[in-house]
C-alpha positions as CSV (number, residue, x, y, z in Angstrom):
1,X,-6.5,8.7,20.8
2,X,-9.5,11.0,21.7
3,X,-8.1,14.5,23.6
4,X,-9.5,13.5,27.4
5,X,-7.3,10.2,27.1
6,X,-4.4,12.1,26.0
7,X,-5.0,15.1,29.1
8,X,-5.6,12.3,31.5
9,X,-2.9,9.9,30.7
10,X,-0.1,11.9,29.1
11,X,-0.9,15.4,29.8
12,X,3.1,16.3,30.1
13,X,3.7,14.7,26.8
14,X,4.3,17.8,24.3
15,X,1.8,18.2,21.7
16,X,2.0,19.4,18.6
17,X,-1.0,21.5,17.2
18,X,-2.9,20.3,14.1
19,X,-1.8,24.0,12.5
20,X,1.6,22.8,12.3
21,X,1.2,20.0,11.1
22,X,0.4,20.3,7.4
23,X,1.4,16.9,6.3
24,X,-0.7,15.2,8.3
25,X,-4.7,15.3,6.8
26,X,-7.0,12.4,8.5
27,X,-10.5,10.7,6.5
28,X,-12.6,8.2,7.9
29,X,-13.6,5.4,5.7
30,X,-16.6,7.2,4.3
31,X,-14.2,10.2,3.1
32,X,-15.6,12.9,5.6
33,X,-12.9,14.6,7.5
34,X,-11.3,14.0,10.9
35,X,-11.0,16.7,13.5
36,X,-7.9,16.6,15.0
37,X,-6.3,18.9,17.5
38,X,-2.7,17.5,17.3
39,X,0.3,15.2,17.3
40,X,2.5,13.5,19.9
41,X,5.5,11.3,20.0
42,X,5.6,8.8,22.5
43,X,7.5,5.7,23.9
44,X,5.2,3.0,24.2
45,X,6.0,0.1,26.7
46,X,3.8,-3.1,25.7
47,X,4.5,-6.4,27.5
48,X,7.8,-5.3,28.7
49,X,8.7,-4.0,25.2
50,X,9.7,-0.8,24.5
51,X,9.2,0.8,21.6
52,X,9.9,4.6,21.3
53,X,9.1,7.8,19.8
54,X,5.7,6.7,18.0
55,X,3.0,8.9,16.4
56,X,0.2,9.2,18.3
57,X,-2.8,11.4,17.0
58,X,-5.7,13.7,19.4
59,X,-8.9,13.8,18.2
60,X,-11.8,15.4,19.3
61,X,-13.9,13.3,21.2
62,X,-16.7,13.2,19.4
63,X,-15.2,11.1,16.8
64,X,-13.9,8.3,19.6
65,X,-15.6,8.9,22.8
66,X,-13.3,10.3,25.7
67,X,-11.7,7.4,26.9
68,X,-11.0,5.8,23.4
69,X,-8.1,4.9,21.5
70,X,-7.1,2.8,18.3
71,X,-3.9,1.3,18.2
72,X,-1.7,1.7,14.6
73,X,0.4,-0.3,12.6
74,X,2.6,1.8,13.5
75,X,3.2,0.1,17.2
76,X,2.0,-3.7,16.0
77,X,4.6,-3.8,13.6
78,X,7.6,-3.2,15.1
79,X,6.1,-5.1,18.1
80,X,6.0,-8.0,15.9
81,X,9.1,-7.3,14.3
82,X,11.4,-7.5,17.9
83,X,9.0,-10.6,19.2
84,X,10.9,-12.4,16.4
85,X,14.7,-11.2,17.2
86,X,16.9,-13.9,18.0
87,X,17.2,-12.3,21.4
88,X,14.1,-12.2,22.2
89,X,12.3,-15.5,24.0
90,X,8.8,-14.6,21.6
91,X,5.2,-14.4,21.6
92,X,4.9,-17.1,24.6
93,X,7.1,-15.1,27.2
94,X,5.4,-11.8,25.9
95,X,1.8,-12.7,26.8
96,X,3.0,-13.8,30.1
97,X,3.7,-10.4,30.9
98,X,0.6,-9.4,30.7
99,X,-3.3,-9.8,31.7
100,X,-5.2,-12.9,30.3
101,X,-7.4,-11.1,28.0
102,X,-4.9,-8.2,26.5
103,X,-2.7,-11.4,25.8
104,X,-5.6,-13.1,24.4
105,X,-6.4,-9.8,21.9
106,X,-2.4,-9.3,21.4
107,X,-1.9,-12.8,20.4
108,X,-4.7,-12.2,17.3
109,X,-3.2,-9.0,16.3
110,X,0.4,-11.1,15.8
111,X,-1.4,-14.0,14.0
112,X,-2.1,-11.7,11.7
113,X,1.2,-10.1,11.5
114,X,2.4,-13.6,10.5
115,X,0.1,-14.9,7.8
116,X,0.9,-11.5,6.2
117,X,4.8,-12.5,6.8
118,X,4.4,-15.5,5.4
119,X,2.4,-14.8,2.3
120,X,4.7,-12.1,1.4
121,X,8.2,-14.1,2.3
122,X,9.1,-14.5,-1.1
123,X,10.3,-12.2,-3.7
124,X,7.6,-10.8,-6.3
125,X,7.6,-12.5,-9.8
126,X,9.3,-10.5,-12.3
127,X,10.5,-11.5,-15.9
128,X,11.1,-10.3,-19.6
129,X,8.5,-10.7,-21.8
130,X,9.3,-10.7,-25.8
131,X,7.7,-11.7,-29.4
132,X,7.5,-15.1,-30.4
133,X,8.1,-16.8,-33.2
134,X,5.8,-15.4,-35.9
135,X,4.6,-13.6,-38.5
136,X,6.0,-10.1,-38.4
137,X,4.2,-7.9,-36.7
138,X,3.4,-4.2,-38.3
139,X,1.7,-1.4,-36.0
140,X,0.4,1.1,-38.7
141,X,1.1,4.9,-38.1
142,X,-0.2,6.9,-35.2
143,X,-2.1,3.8,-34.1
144,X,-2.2,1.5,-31.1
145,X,-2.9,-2.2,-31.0
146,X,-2.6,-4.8,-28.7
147,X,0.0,-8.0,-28.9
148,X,0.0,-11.0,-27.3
149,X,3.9,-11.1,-25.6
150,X,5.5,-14.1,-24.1
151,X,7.6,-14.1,-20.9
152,X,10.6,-15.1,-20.6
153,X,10.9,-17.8,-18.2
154,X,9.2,-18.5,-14.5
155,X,5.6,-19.2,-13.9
156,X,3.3,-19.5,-16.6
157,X,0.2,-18.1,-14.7
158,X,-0.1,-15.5,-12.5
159,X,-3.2,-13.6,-11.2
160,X,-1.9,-9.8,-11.8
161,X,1.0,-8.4,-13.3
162,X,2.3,-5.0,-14.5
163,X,3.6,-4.5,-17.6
164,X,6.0,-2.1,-17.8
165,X,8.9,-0.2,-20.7
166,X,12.3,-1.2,-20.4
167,X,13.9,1.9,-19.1
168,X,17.5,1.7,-21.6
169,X,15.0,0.4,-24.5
170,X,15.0,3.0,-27.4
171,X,12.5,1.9,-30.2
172,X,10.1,3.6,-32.5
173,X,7.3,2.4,-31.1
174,X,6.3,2.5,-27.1
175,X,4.7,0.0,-24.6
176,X,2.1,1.1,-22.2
177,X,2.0,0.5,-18.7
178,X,-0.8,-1.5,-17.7
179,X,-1.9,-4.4,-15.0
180,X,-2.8,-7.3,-16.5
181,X,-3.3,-11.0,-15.8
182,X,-0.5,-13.6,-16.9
183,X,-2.1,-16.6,-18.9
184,X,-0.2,-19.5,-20.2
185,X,3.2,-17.5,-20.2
186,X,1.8,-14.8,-22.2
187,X,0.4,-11.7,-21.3
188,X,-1.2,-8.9,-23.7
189,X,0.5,-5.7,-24.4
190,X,-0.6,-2.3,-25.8
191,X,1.5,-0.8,-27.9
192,X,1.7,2.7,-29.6
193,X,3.4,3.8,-33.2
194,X,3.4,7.7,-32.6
195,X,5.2,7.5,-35.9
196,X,3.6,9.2,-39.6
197,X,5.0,5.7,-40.9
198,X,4.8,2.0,-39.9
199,X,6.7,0.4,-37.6
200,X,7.5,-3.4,-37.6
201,X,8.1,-5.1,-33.6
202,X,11.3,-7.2,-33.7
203,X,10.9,-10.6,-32.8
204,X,12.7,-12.4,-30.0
205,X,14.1,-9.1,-28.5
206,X,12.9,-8.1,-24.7
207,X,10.5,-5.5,-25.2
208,X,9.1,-5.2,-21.8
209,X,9.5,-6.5,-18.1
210,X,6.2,-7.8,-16.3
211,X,6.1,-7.7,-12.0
212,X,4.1,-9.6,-9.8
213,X,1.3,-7.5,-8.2
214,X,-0.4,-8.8,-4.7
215,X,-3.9,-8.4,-5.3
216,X,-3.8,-6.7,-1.7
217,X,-2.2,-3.7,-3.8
218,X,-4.9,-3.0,-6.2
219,X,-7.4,-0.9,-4.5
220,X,-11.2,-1.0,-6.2
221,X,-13.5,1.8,-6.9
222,X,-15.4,1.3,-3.2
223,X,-12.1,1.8,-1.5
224,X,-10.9,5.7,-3.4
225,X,-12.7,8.5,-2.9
226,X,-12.0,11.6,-4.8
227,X,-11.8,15.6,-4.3
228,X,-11.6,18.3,-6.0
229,X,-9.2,20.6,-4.2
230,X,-8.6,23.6,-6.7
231,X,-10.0,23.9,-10.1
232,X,-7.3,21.8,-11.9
233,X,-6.1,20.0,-8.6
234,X,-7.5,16.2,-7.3
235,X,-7.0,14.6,-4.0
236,X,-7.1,11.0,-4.4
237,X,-7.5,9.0,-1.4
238,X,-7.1,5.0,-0.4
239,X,-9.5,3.9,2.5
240,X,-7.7,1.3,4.2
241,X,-9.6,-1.0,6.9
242,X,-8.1,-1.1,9.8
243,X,-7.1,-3.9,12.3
244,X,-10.5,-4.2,14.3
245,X,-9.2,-6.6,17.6
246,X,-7.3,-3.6,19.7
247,X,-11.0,-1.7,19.4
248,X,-10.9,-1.2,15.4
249,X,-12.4,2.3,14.2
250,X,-11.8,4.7,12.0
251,X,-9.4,4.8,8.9
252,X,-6.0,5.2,7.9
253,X,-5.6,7.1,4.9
254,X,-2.7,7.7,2.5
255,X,-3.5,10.7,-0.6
256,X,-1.8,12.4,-3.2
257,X,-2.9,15.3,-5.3
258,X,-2.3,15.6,-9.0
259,X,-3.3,18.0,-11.7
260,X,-6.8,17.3,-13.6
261,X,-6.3,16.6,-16.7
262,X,-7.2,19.5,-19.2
């Protein structure tokens, strides 16, 4: 929430300043930084719901206006999550507690909630995948090649999965981890002989374990930005949009750093 808001509404809360809070860096969606002059727990009471001690963020009003806000995830979701207690009556009785249009707005925002509920209600995909019945299969020294694997058992098609090592498999040759899509119960794999001799893949024996990935998950090259911190350190960052019907706005962002690669 922008820093008159925060003054005029919860001036007695403690604040946090931004120096001391080293954790916490802030990018809009088009990678510039955010000013902000600190961090706040509060309880937040929505429709006779109470949901305490949640992160609230000051910014510097020239990034909201003064008497702007933008509601988080991280008050919608365990909203949504005690709506749908046992003992609680639900969305119905929640909106009656409050105006006609925040109801109206509130009611969108926990739509939402729910289709993603629903959609991601069952557990992920995940299976063995293996060599099939064929001619043997050589990978020549210090070489990589790419082989057709089968899976297992479950669904034979499957927009994105990753292929990953089994973690107690010991062979001489090794199998890279990469996201790939799942046709006709087989998927490709890359393999790699590191070996000064040639190394034959054994037929019938798990090789490799593939997991169902939502397509949610996989973030394209409009949605990272990338900075150089030091010389051999990069600050990768994923631009996430943000739920527009509470007043939408700027970004959340989650980073990491890592080295640059040599």
């Amino acid at each position: 929430m922008s820093q008159t808001l925060f003054q005029r509404h919860l001036g007695g809360t403690g604040m946090t300043q931004a120096d001391q809070v080293p954790w916490l860096n802030l990018r809009a969606a088009n990678g510039l930084d955010i000013p902000y002059v600190g961090y706040a727990l509060v309880d937040c009471f929505v429709g006779g719901v109470h949901l305490p001690e949640k992160g609230v963020v000051i910014v510097k009003d020239e990034c909201l206006g003064p008497e702007k806000g933008i509601l988080g995830m991280n008050i919608i979701k365990p909203l949504w999550s005690i709506l749908n207690q046992s003992n609680h009556p639900g969305l119905v009785v929640f909106r009656t507690n409050l105006p006609s249009k925040e109801g109206t707005v509130w009611a969108q925002a926990l739509t939402e909630c729910q289709r993603v509920a629903t959609r991601d209600s069952g557990p992920p995909y995940e299976s063995i995948v293996r060599l099939p019945k064929q001619s043997p299969v050589v990978i020549p020294p210090e070489s990589e090649m790419i082989v057709w694997m089968q899976v297992v058992e479950g669904t034979k098609n499957q927009p994105l999965v990753m292929v990953e090592p089994l973690s107690d498999n010991e062979t001489e040759f090794q199998v890279a981890r990469s996201l790939v899509r799942l046709e006709d119960g087989r998927v490709p794999c890359r393999l790699c002989n590191p070996n000064p001799y040639s190394v034959e893949i054994p037929q019938r024996r798990p090789l490799a374990k593939v997991l169902e990935i939502k397509l949610d998950d996989v973030r394209g090259e409009q949605e990272l930005t990338i900075h150089h911190i030091e010389a051999d350190v990069v600050e990768v960052a994923v631009r996430q949009e943000p739920y527009t019907a509470l007043g939408g706005g700027v970004s959340e962002v989650a980073a990491t750093r890592s080295k640059a690669p040599a």
